[in-house]
C-alpha angles and dihedrals in degrees: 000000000000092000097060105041104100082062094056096080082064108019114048119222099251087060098047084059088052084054104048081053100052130097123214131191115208116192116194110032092200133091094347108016093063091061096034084054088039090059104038088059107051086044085062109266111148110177126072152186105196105193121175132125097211147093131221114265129171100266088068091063096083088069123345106105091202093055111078129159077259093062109035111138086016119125117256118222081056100054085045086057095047087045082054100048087049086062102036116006084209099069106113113188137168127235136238120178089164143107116257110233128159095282103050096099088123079072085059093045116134101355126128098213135356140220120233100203100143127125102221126079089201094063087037086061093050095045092043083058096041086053088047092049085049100042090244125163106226133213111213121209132177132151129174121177104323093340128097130168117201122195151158127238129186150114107351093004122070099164099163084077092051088053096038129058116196094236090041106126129236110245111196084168094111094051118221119269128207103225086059091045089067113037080053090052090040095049088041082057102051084044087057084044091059097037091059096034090055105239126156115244120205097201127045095206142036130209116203128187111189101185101054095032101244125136096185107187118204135167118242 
């Protein structure tokens, strides 16, 4: 397919079609879910579950794609559908303008993998339990000032409990930057990328410093 060839000298046929077949939740379409969803759909996904509670505001300009002065006080998982339908008029996504709790598995339903790109540790608890209920593989995603942490979560392996305590406090001290924003959405995608396409990781997290220019991978 023309609209994909320039994707063919590092994704194999074979593969392009996988991902046109897939389905992937992404929950937060903020910081980082605007450029995971940015990216997905340019790869060639083309189902999708949207899933965020909020609305655009001003303090989201600095770095969110999907917030512009046109958009402001607009949903957005909306928004990040609309965003979707401008670059391929076949994307088909749910939405979800609610808030995730520890019933909302009907939000996960039907989906292969799904995104972690929220901003609170408290809902990434509750999703990181809802993937392990429903045997999904999980993307995480988190990103503070110059710093981001990428990881993969699934069957066996829940590693977003081992970094994250329930009384642990949210810091927002540090701000949140767009140039992180979007190396940590780009490596949570070419985590997604290996997940589906089935290639062995050494390493289960992945520290970024931005500022500086280190990845550091570890095992947790």
């Amino acid at each position: 397919m023309e609209r994909y060839k320039r994707n063919y000298t590092s994704i194999s046929k074979e593969e392009q079609k996988l991902l046109s077949n897939i389905s992937v939740a992404i929950v937060g379409l903020g910081g980082l879910g605007g450029y995971v969803l940015e990216n997905l759909v340019r790869l060639g996904v083309r189902n999708f579950n949207l899933i965020d509670k909020d609305v655009f505001d001003t303090s989201n300009l600095n770095r969110q794609l999907l917030a512009t002065e046109k958009t402001l006080n607009n949903q957005k998982a909306k928004e990040a559908f609309n965003r979707a339908l401008e670059i391929d008029h076949e994307v088909k996504a749910k939405i979800f303008c609610e808030k995730l709790d520890e019933h909302s598995i009907k939000m996960l339903e039907g989906v292969d993998i799904v995104v972690d790109c929220l901003d609170s540790i408290s809902t990434r608890l509750i999703l990181e339990s809802l993937c392990d209920k429903m045997s999904l593989t999980l993307i995480h995603g988190a990103i503070r000032g110059y710093y981001g942490q990428v990881s993969i979560s699934r069957d066996g392996d829940r590693v977003i409990k081992k970094i994250y305590k329930k009384d642990i406090k949210e810091d927002e001290s540090l701000g949140n930057l767009p140039m992180t924003c979007m190396v940590t959405a780009s490596l949570q995608v070419n985590l997604l990328l290996k997940t589906i396409f089935k290639e062995s990781l050494e390493h289960n997290f992945i520290l970024i410093d931005v500022k500086n220019m280190d990845i550091e991978k570890i095992n947790i």
